[in-house]
C-alpha positions in Angstrom: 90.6 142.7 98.5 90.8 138.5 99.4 91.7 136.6 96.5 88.2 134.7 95.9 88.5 131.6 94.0 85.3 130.4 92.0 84.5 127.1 91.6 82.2 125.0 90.0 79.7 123.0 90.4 80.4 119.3 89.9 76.7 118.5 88.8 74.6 115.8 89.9 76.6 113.4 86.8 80.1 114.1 88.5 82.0 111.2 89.8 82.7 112.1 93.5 86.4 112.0 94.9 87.6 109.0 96.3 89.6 110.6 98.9 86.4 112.1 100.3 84.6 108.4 100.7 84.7 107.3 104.3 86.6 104.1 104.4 85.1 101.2 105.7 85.7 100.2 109.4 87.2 96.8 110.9 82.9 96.0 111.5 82.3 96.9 108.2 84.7 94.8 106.6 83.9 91.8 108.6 80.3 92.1 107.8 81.5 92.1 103.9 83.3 89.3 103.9 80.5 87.2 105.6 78.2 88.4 102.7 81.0 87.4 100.4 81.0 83.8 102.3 77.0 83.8 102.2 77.4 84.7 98.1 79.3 81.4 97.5 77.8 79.2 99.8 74.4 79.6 97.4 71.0 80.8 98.8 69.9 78.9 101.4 73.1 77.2 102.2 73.0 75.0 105.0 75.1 75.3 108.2 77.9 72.2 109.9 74.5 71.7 112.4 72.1 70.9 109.6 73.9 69.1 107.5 74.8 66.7 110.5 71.4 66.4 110.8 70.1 66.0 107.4 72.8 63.1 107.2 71.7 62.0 110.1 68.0 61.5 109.4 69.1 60.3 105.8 71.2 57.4 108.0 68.3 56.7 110.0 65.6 56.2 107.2 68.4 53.9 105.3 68.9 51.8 108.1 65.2 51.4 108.2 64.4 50.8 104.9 67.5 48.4 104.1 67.8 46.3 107.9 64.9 44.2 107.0 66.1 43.1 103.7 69.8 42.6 105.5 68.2 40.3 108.3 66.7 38.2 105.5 69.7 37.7 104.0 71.5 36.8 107.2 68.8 34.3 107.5 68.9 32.4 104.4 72.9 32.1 104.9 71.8 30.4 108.5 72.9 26.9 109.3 70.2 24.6 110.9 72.2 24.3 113.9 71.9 28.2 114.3 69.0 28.4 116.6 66.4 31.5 115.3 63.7 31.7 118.0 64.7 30.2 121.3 68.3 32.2 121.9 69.0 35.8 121.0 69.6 36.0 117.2 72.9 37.5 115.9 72.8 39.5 112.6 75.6 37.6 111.3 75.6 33.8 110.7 77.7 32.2 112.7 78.0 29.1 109.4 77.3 30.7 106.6 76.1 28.2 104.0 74.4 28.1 100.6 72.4 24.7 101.6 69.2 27.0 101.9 69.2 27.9 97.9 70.2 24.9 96.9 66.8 23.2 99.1 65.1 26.0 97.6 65.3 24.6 94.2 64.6 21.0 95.6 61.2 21.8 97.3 59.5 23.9 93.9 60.3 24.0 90.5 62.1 27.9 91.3 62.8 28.4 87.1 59.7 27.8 86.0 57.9 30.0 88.3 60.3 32.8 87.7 59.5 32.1 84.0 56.5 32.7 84.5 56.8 35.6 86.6 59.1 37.0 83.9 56.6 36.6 81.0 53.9 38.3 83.2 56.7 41.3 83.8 57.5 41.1 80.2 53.9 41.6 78.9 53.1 44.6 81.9 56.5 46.6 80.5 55.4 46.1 77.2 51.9 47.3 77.5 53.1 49.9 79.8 55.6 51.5 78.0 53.7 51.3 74.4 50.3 52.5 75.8 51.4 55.1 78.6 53.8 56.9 75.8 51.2 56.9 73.4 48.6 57.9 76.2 50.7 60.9 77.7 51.6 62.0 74.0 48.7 62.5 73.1 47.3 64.0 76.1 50.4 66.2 76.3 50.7 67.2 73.1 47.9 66.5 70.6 44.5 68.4 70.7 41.5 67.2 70.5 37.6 67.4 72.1 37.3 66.5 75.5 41.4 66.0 76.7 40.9 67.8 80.3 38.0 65.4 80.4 39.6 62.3 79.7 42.6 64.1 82.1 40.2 64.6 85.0 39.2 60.6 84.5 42.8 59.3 84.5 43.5 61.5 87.9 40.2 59.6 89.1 41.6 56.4 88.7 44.4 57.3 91.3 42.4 57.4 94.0 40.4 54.5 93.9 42.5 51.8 95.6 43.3 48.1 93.8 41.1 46.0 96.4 38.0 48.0 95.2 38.3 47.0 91.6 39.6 43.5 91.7 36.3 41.9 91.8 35.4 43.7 88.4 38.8 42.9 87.1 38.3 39.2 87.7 34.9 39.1 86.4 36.5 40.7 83.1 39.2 38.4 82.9 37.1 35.2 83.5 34.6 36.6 81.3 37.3 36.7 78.5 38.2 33.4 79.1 41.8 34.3 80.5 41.5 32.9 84.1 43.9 30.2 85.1 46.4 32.2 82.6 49.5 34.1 82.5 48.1 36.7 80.2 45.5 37.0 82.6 47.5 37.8 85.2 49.1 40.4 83.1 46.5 42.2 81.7 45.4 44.3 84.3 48.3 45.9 84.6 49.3 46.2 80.9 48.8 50.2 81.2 48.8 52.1 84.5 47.2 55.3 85.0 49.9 56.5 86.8 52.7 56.1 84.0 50.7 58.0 81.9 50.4 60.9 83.6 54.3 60.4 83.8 54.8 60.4 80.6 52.2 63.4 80.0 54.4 65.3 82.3 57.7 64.2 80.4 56.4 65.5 77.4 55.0 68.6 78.3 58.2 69.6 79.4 59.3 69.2 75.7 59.4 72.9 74.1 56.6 73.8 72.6 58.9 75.5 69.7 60.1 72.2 68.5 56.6 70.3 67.5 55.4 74.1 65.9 59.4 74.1 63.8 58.2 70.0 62.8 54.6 71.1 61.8 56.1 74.0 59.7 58.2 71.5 58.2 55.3 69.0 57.4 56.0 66.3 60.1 53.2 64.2 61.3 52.0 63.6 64.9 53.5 60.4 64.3 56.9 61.2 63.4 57.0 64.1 65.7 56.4 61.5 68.4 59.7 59.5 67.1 61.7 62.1 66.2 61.0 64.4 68.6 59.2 62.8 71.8 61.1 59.2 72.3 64.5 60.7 72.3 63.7 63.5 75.4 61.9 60.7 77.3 63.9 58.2 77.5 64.5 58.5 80.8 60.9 58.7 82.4 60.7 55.6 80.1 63.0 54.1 82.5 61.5 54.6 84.9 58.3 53.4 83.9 60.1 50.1 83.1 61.4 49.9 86.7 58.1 50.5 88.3 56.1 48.2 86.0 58.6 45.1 86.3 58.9 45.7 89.9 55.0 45.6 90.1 54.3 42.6 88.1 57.2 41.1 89.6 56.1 41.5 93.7 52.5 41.0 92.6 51.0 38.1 95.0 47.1 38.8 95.4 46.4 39.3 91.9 48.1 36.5 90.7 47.1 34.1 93.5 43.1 34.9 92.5 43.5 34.3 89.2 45.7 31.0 88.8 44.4 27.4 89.9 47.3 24.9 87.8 50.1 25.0 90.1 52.1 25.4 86.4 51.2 28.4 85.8 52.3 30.0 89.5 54.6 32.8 89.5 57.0 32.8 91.6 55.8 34.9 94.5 52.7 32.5 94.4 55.1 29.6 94.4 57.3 30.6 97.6 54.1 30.0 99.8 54.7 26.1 99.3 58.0 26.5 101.3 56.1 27.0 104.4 55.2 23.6 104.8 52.1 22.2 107.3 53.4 21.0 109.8 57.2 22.1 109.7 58.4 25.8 109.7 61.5 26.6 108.4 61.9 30.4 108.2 65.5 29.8 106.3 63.8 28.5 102.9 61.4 31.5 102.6 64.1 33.9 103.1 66.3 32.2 100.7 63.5 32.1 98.2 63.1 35.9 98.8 66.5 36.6 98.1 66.1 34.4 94.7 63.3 36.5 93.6 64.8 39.7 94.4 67.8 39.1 91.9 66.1 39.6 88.6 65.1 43.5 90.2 68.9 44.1 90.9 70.1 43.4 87.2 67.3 45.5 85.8 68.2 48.7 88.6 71.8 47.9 87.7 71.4 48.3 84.0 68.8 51.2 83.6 69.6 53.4 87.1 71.9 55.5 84.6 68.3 56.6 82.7 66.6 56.0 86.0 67.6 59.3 87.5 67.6 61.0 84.5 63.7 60.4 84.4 63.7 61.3 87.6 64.8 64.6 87.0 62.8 65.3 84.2 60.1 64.4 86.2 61.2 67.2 89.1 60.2 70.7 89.6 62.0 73.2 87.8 62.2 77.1 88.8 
């Protein structure tokens, strides 16, 4: 009679052999290490052929947006025996010379309409920063009747554009006896609608655990504000800064409506008097640009650290 071994049944639980798993073919293991290449490279890891072109376009838009402030530079560094119109320009000066800044400050009193223009900035930050924090904390974090309401009317605001209001804005302003004044000029833009919703944003992505942990412990809107608000905003504060200063900075029509007394011009209202009647020089104007754009670089310089900070608070997060 055979010899008839019994065996058993593994069971669905057992752990199969590893001699009887098919090993994996040259394909196979090519296709693997791919995956394995894929896994590293981060979901939706872009190829050599798109990232040449993503630098590429990013070139592109940077030459675009940085040639025209180049060429004005070049041109305030121009000689006046470096003809502008008549031949074919070159980029570079072929006499580079500082004669342009110096005739700058000879034509228009230059520091007293950047003083000006740096009071007007000074007030706009202020206003900005005090009333859109105060603004966006409350409409991020208190609650009260009628906050998607008064939401709904800020987003309104956005679209109107400035030309449509300014009539009613200098009605206001005459009205309150500020025409022909810096803090005229000013107020308009004390508090923009925009930087609130900025700073409703950067509070809202506060946790919500931290104000309940501060109400449990007795703290007031007002010190959870301070201790709790200011130091997780700081950077979209920054950024508010940047964008107000730069506003009231650049601002021309505004201020041009609003001041008559040639001592109270800011400086972008003062530059027009280097274009004189009946001669053109296109090397003063350029020069005087290039005055009025240092004040912007010092301020970039010392807040860009907070700058981008803000900037990512303000982003998208998944």
């Amino acid at each position: 009679m055979p010899d008839v071994t019994a065996r058993a049944d593994p069971g669905p639980h057992a752990v199969p052999d590893e001699r009887s798993r098919p090993k994996p073919g040259p394909a196979q293991g090519r296709h693997a290490g791919r995956t394995r290449r894929r896994g590293r490279g981060g979901f939706g890891a872009a190829g050599s052929g798109e990232l040449v072109l993503r630098y590429t376009l990013l070139v592109l838009v940077l030459l675009l947006l940085v040639s025209p402030f180049l060429w004005q530079l070049s041109t305030s560094l121009k000689s006046l025996h470096e003809d502008i119109y008549t031949e074919t320009p070159s980029f570079l000066p072929q006499q580079p010379t500082l004669d342009n800044y110096a005739q700058v400050t000879e034509t228009i009193p230059v520091w007293s309409y950047a003083l000006n223009s740096l009071i007007v900035a000074v007030i706009v930050v202020l206003g900005n920063t005090a009333g859109a924090t105060l603004a966006g904390y409350a409409l991020a974090r208190l609650r009260f009747r009628g906050a998607k309401l008064l939401l709904v009317g800020f987003l309104s605001t956005l679209v109107l554009p400035g030309e449509v209001t300014i009539i009613s804005q200098y009605i206001t302003v005459r009205g309150l006896g500020l025409a022909d004044t810096l803090l005229g000029v000013a107020l308009p833009g004390a508090i923009g609608m925009l930087n609130v919703l900025l700073m409703r944003t950067a509070f809202m992505a506060i946790p919500q655990e931290m104000d309940e942990a501060a109400v449990i412990d007795g703290a007031t809107p007002w010190q959870r504000l301070i201790r709790i608000g200011l130091p997780n905003v700081r950077g979209m504060l920054s950024v508010i800064t940047i964008f107000a200063f730069i506003g009231a900075w650049d601002d021309f029509l505004w201020p041009l409506i609003v001041l008559n007394d040639p001592e109270n011009f800011t400086l972008t209202v003062g530059l027009q008097y280097l274009n004189g009647t009946f001669t053109n020089n296109p090397r003063l104007p350029a020069a005087g640009t290039m005055i009025s754009f240092i004040p912007i670089v010092i301020l970039f310089a010392s807040l860009q650290r907070f700058f981008f900070r803000g900037v990512e608070e303000g982003a998208i997060k998944g």
